[in-house]
ChimeraX commands (.cxc) that place a marker at each C-alpha (Angstrom):
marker #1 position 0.00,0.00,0.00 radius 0.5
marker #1 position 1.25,3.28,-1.13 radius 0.5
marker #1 position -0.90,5.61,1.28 radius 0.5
marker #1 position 1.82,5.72,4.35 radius 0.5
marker #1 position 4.49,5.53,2.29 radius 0.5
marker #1 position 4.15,8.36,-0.20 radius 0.5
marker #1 position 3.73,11.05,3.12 radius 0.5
marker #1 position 7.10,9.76,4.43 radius 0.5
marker #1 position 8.80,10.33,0.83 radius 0.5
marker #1 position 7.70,13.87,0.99 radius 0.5
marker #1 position 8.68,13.97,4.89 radius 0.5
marker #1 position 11.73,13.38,3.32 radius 0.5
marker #1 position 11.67,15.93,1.02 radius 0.5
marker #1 position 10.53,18.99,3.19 radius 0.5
marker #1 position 7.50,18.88,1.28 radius 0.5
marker #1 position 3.36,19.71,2.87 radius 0.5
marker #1 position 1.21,17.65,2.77 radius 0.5
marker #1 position -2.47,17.20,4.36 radius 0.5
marker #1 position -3.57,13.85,6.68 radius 0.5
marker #1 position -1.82,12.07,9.10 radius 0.5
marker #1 position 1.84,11.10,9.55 radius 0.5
marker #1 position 3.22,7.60,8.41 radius 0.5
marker #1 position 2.98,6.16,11.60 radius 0.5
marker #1 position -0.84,6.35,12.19 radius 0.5
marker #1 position -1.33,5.49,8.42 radius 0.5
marker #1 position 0.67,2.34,8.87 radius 0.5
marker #1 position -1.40,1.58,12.18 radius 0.5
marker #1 position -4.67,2.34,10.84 radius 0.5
marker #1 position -4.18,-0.05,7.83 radius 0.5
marker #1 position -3.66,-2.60,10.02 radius 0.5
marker #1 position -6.90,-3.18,11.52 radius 0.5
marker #1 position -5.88,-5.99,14.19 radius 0.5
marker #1 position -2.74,-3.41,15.28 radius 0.5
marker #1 position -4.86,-0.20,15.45 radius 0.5
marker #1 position -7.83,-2.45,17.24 radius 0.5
marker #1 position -5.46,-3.48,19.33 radius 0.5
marker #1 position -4.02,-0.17,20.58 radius 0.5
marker #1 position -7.66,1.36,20.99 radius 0.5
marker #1 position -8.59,-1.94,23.56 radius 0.5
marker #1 position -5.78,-0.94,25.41 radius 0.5
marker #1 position -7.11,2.42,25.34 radius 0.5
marker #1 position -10.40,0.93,26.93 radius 0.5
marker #1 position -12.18,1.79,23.40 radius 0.5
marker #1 position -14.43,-0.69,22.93 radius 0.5
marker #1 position -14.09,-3.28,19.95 radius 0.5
marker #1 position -15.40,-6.59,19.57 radius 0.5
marker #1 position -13.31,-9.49,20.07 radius 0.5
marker #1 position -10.89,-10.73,17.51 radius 0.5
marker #1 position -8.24,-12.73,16.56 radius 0.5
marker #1 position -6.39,-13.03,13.70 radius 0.5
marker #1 position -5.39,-16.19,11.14 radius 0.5
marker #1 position -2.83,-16.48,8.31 radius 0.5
marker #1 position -4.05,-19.61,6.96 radius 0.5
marker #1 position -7.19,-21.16,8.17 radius 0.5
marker #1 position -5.73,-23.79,10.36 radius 0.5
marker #1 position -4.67,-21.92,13.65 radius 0.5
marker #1 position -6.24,-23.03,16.94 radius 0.5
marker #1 position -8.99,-20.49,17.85 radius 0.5
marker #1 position -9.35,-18.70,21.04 radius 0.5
marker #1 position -12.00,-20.32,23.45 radius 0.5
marker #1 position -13.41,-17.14,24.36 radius 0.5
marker #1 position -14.65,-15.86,20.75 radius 0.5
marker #1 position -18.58,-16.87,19.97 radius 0.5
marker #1 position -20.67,-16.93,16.52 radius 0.5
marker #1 position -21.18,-15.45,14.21 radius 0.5
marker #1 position -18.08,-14.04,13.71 radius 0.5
marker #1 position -17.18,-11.58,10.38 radius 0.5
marker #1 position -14.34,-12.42,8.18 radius 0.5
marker #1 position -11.89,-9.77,6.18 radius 0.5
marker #1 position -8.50,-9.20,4.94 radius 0.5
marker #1 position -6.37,-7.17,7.69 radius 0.5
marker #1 position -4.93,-4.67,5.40 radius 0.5
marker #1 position -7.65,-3.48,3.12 radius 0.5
marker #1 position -9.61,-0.58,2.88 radius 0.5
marker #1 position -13.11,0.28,1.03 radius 0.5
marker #1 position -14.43,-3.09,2.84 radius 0.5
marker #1 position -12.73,-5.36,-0.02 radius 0.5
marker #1 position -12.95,-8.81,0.89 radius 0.5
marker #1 position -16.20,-8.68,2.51 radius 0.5
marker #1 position -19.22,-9.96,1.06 radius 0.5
marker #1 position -22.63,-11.90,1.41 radius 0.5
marker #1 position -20.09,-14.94,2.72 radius 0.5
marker #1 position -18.06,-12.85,5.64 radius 0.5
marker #1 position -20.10,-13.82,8.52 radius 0.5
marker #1 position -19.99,-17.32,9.57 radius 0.5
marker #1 position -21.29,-19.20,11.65 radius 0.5
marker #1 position -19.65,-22.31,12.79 radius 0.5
marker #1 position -15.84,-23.47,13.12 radius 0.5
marker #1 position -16.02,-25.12,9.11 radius 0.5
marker #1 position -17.28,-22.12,7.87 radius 0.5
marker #1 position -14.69,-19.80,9.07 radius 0.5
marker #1 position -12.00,-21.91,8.02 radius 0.5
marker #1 position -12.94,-22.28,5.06 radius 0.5
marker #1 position -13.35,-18.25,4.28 radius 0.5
marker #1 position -10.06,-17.53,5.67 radius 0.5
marker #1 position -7.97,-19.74,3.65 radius 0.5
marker #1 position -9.80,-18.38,0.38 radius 0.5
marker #1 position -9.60,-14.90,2.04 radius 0.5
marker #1 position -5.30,-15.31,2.56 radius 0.5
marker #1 position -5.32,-17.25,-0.91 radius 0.5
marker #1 position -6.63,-14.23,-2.42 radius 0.5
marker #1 position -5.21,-11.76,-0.70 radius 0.5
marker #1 position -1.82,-12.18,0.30 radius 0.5
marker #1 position -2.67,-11.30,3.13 radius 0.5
marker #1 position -3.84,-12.34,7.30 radius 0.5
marker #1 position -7.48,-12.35,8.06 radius 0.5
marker #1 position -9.27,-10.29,11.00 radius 0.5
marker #1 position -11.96,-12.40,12.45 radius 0.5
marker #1 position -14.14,-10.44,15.07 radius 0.5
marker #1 position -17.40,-11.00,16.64 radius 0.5
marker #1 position -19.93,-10.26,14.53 radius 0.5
marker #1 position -22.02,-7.00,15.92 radius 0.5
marker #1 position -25.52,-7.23,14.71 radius 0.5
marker #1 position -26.86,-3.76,15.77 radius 0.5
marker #1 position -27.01,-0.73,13.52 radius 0.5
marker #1 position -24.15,0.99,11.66 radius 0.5
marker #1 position -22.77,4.15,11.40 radius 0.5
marker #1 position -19.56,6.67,10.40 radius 0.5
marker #1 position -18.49,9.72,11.64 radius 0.5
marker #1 position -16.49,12.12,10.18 radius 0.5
marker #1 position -13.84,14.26,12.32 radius 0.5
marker #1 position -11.58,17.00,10.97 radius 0.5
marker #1 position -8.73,19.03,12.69 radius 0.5
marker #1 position -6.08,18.05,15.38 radius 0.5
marker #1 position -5.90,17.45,18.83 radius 0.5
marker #1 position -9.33,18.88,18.99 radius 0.5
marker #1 position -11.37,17.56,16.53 radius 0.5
marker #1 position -14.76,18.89,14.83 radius 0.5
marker #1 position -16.87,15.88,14.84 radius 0.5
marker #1 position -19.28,15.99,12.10 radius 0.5
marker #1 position -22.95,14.36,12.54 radius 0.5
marker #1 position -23.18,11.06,12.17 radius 0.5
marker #1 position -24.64,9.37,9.13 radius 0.5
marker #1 position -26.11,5.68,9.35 radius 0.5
marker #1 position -25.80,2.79,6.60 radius 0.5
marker #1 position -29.41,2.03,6.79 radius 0.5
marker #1 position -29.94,-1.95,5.64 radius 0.5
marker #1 position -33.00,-2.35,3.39 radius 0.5
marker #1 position -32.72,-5.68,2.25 radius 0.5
marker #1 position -35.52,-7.96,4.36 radius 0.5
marker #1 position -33.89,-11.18,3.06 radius 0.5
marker #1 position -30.71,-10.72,4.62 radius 0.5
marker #1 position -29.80,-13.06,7.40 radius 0.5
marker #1 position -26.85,-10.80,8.11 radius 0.5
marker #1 position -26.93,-6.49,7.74 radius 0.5
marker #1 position -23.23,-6.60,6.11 radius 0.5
marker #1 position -21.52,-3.08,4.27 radius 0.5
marker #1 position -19.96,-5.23,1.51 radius 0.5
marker #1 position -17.75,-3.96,-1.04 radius 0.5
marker #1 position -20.32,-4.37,-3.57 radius 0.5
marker #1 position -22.08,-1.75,-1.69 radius 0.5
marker #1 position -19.15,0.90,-2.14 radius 0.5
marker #1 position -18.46,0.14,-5.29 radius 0.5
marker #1 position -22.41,0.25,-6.76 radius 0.5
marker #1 position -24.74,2.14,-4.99 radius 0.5
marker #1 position -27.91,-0.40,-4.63 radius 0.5
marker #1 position -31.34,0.01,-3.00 radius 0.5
marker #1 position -30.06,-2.79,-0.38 radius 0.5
marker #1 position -28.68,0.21,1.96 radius 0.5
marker #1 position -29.16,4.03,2.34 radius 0.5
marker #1 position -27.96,6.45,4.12 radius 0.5
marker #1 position -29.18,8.65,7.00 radius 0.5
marker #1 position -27.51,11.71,7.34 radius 0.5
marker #1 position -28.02,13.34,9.79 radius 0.5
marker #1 position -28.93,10.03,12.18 radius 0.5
marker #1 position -32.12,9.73,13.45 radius 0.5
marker #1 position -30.24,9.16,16.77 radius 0.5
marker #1 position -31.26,9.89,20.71 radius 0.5
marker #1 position -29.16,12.33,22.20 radius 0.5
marker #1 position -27.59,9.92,24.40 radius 0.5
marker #1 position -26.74,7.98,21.78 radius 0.5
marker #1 position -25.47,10.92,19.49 radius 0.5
marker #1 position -22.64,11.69,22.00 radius 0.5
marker #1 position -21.78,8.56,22.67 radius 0.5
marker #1 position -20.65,7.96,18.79 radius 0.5
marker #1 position -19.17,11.03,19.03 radius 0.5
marker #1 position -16.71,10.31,21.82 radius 0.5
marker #1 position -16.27,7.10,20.60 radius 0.5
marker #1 position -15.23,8.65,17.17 radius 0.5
marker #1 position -13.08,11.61,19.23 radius 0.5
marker #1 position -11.17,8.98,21.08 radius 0.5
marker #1 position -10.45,6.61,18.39 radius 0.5
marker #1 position -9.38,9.69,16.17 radius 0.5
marker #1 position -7.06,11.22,18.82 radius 0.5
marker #1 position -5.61,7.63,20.26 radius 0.5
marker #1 position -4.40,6.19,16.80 radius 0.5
marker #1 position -2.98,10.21,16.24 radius 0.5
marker #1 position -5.25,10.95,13.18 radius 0.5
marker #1 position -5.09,14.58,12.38 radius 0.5
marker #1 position -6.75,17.16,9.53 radius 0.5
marker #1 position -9.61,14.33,8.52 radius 0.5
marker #1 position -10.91,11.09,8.95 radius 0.5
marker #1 position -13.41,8.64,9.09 radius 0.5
marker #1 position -14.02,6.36,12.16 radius 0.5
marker #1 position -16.56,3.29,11.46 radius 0.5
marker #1 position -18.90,2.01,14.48 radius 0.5
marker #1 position -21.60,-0.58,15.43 radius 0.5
marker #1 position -23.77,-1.20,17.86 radius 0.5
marker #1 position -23.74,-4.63,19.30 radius 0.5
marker #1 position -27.28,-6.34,20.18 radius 0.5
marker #1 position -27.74,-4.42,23.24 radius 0.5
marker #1 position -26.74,-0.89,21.75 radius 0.5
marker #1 position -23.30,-0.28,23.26 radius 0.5
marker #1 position -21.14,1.33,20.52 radius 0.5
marker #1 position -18.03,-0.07,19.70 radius 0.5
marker #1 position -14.79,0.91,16.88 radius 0.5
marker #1 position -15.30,-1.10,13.97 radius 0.5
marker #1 position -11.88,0.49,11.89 radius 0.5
marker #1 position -10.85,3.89,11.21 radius 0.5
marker #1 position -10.05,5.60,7.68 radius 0.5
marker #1 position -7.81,8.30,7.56 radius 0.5
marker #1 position -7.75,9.32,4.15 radius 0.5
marker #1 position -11.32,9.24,3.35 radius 0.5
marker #1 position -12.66,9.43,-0.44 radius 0.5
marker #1 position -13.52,13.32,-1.45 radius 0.5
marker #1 position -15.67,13.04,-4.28 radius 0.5
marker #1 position -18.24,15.67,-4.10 radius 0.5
marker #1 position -22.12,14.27,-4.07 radius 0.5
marker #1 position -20.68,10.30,-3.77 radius 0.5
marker #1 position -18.18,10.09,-0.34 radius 0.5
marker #1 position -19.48,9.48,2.72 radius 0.5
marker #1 position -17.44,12.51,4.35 radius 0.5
marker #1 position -18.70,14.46,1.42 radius 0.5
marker #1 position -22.43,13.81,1.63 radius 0.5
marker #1 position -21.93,13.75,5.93 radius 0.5
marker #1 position -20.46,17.71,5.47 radius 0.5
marker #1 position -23.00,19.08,2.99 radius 0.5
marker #1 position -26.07,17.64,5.53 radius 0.5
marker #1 position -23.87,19.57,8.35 radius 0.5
marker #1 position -24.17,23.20,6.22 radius 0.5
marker #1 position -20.73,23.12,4.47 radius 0.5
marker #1 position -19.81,23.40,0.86 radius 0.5
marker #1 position -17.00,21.04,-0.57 radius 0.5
marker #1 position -14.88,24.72,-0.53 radius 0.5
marker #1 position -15.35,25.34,3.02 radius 0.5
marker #1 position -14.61,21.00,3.49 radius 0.5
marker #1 position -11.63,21.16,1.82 radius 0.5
marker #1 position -10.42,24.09,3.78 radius 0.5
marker #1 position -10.94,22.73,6.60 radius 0.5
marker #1 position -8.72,20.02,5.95 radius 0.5
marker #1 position -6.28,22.41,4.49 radius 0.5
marker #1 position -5.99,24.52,7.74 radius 0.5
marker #1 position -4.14,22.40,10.25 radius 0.5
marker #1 position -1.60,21.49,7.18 radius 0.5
marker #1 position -0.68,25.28,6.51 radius 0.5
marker #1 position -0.23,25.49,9.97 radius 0.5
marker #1 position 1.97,23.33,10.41 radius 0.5
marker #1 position 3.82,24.02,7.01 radius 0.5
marker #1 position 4.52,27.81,8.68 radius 0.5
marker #1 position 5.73,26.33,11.80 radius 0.5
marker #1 position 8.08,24.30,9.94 radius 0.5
marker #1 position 9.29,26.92,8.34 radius 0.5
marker #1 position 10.23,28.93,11.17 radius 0.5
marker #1 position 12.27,26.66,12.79 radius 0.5
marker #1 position 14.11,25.36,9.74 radius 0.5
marker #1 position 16.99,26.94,9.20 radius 0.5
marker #1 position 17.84,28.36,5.44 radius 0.5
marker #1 position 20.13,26.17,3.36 radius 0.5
marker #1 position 23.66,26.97,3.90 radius 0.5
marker #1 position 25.26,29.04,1.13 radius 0.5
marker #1 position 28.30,27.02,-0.64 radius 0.5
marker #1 position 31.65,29.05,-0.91 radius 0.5
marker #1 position 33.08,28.66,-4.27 radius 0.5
marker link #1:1,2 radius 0.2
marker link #1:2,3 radius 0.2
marker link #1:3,4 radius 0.2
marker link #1:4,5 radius 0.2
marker link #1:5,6 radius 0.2
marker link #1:6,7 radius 0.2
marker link #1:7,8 radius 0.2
marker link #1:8,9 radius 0.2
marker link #1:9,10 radius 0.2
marker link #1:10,11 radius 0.2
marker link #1:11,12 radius 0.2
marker link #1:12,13 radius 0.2
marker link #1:13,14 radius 0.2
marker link #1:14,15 radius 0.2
marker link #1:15,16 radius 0.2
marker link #1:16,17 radius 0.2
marker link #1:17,18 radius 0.2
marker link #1:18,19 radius 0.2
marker link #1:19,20 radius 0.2
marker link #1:20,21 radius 0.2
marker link #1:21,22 radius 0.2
marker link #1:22,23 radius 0.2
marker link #1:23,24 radius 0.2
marker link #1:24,25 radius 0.2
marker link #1:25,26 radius 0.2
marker link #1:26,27 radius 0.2
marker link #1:27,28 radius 0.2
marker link #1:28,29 radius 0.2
marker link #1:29,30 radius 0.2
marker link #1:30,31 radius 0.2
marker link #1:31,32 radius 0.2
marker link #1:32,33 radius 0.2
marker link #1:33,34 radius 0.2
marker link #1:34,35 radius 0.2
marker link #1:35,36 radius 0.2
marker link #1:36,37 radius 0.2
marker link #1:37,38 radius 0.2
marker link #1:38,39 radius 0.2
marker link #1:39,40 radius 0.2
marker link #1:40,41 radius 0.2
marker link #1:41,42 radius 0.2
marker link #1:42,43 radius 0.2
marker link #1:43,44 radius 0.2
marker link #1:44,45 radius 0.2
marker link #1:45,46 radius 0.2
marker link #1:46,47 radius 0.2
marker link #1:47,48 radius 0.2
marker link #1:48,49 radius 0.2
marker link #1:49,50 radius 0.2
marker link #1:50,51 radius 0.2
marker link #1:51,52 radius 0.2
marker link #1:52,53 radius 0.2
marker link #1:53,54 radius 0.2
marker link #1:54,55 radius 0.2
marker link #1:55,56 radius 0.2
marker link #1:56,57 radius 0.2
marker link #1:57,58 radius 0.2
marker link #1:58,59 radius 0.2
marker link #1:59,60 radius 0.2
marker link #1:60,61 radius 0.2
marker link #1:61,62 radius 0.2
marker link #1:62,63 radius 0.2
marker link #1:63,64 radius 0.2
marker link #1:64,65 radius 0.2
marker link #1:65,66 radius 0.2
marker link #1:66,67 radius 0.2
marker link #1:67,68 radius 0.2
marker link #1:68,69 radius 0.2
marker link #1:69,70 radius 0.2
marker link #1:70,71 radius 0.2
marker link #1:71,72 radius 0.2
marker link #1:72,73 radius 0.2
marker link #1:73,74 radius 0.2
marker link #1:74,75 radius 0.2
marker link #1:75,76 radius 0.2
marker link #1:76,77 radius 0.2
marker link #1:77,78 radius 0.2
marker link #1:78,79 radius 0.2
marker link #1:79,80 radius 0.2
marker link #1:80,81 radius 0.2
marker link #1:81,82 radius 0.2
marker link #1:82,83 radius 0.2
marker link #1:83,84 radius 0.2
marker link #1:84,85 radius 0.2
marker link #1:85,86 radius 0.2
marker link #1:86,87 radius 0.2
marker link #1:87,88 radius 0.2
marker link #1:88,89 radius 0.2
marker link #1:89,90 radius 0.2
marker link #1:90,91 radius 0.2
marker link #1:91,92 radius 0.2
marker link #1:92,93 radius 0.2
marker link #1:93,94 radius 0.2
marker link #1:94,95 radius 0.2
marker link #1:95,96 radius 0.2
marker link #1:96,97 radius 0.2
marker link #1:97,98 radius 0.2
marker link #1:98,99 radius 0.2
marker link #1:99,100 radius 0.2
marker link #1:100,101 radius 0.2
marker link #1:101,102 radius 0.2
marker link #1:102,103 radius 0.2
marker link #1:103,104 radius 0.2
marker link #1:104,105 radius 0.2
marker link #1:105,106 radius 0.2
marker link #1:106,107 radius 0.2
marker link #1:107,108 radius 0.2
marker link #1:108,109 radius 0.2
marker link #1:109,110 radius 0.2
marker link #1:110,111 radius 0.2
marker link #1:111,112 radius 0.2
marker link #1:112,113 radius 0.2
marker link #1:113,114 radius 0.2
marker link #1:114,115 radius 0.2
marker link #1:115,116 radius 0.2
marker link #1:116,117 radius 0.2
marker link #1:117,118 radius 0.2
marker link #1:118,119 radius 0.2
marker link #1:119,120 radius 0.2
marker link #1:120,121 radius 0.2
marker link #1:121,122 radius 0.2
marker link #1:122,123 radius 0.2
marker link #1:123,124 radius 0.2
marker link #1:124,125 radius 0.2
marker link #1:125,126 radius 0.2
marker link #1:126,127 radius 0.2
marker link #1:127,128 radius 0.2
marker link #1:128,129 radius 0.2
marker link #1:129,130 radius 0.2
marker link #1:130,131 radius 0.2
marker link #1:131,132 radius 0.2
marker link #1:132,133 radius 0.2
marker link #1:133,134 radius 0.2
marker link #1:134,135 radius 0.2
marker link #1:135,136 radius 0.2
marker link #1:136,137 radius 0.2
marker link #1:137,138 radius 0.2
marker link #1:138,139 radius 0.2
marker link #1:139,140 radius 0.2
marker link #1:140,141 radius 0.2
marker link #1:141,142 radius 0.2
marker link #1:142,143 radius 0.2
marker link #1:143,144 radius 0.2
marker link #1:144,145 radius 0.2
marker link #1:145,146 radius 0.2
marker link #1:146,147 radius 0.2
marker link #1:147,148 radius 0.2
marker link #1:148,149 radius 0.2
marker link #1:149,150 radius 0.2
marker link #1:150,151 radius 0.2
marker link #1:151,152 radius 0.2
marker link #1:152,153 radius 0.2
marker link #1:153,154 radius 0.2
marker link #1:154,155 radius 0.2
marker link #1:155,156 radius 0.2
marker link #1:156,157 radius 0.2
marker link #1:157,158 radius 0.2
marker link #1:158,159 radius 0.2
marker link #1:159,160 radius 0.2
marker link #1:160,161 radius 0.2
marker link #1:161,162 radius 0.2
marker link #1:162,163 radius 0.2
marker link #1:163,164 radius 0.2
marker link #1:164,165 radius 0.2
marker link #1:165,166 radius 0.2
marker link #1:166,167 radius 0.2
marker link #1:167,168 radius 0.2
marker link #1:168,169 radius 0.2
marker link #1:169,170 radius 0.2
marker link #1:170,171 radius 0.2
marker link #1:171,172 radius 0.2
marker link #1:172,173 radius 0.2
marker link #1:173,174 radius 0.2
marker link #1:174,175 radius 0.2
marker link #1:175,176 radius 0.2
marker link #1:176,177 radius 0.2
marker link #1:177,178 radius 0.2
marker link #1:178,179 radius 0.2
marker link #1:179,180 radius 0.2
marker link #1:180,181 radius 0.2
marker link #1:181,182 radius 0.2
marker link #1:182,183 radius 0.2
marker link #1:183,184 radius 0.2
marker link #1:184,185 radius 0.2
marker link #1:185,186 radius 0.2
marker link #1:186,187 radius 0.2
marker link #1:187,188 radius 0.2
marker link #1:188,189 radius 0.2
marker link #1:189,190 radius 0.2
marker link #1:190,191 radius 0.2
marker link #1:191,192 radius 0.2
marker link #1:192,193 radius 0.2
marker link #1:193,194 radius 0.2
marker link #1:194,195 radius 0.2
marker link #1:195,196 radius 0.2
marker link #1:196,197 radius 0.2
marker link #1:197,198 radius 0.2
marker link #1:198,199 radius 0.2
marker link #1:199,200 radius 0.2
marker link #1:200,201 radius 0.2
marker link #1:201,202 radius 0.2
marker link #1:202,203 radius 0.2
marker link #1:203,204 radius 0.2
marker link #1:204,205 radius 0.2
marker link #1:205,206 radius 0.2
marker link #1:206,207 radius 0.2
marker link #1:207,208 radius 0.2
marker link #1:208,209 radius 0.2
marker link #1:209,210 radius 0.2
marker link #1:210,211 radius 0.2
marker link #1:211,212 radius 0.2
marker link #1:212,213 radius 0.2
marker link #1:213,214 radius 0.2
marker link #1:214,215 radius 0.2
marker link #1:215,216 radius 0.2
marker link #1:216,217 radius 0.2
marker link #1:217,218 radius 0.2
marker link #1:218,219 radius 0.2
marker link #1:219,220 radius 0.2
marker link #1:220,221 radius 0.2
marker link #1:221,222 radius 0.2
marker link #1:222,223 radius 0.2
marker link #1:223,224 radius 0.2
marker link #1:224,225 radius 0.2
marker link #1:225,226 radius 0.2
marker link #1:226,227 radius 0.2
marker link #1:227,228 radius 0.2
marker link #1:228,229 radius 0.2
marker link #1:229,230 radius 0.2
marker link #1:230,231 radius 0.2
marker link #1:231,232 radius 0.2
marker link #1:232,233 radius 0.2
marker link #1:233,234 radius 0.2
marker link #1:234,235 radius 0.2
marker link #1:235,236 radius 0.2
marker link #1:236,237 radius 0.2
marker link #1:237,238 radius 0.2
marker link #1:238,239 radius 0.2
marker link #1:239,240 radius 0.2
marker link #1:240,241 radius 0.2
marker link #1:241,242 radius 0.2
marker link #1:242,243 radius 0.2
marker link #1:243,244 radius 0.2
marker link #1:244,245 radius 0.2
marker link #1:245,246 radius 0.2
marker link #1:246,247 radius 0.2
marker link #1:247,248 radius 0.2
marker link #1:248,249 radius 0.2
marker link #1:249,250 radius 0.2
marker link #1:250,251 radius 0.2
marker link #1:251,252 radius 0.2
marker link #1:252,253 radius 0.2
marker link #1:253,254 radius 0.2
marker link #1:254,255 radius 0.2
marker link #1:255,256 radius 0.2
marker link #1:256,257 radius 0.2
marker link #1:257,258 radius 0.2
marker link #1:258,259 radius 0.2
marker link #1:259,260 radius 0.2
marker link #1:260,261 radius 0.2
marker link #1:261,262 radius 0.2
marker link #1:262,263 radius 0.2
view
């Protein structure tokens, strides 16, 4: 994956950019490491484990169903209509085509079967928390309310979204410090995207965290959360922008000018 290694290159290179540093975009992409750091954190996230080929021993302690997906992907690829399994045969068998096909460990977690929702933040050690939205699930055959890749990739009448949530206040903050404390914990900074889910009983709990969310106008989910908040892409994108410049001045006063050669 290119997206924590291109900000280090231009680290490197002196040169501004906007988002986080390499080290939280290397954490986040690893969603076992980041889930990891956030439990520690006493951020709640369902249990997991993780498998690189389908015939570790599994933990006692983790129950079905339990959702299957690659560790390193983004956009929800590798989950489908087949992630969530049900029984010891099941799982086994979706992990070893998951690591077959993509190169790759698998997360297993507990699956979470209560509603679903995303929240964007934006800023620094202070984040704006932005509304939530919720992936509404329409589809009445469904054993399983899943937000496959399919999903992403082809808008469908199978899900829509609510922005903003039709939430209860308690509720509404509870995302958001979920979302705050996630965001500040793995380091994010300028923007990002953290993914919840309620478990049966409604307790909210960190489901992965994107910190270079997509930006096309009328489509993203940051985009259409921001308009349903009152701002225009112009005033989203600054907003992004800000902390960056800031930091881009800092940096320059306290690097010194190149030193002159003497011919």
């Amino acid at each position: 994956m290119l997206k924590n290694r291109i900000p280090a290159i231009l680290e490197l290179l002196g040169v501004p950019y906007t988002g986080s540093d390499p080290a939280t975009l290397s954490i986040t992409l690893d969603k076992a490491l980041s889930k990891t750091i956030l439990t520690q954190a006493g951020i709640p996230n369902a249990k997991f484990t993780i498998m690189r080929s389908g015939k570790e021993r599994l933990p006692k302690s983790l129950s079905y169903p339990v959702i299957v997906k690659p560790v390193a992907e983004g956009s929800s690829k590798g989950v489908g209509a087949l992630s969530v399994c049900e029984s010891e045969e099941q799982l086994r068998d979706v992990v070893g085509q998951l690591v077959s096909k993509y190169k790759q460990p698998a997360l297993v977690e507990e699956f979470l079967s209560g509603r679903e929702f995303t929240v964007g933040l934006l800023g620094g050690t202070r984040p704006k928390v932005l509304p939530p939205m919720e992936i509404v699930f329409n589809n009445p055959t469904s054993q399983w309310s899943v937000y496959t890749f399919e999903h992403k990739l082809n808008y469908n009448d199978e899900i829509r979204y609510e922005v903003p949530a039709n939430v209860e206040p308690r509720l509404a903050r509870e995302l958001e410090r979920v979302a705050r404390a996630a965001f500040i914990t793995l380091g994010c900074r300028d923007v990002a995207r953290i993914d919840l889910r309620l478990n049966r009983n409604g307790k909210v709990f960190f489901i992965e965290c994107n910190p270079l969310p997509g930006l096309t106008p009328g489509w993203s989910d940051l985009c259409l959360i921001s308009e349903k908040a009152g701002m225009d892409y112009r005033t989203l994108i600054g907003e992004i922008m800000a902390p960056a410049i800031q930091r881009m001045r800092e940096m320059k006063k306290t690097t010194p000018p190149p030193t002159k050669l003497v011919s």
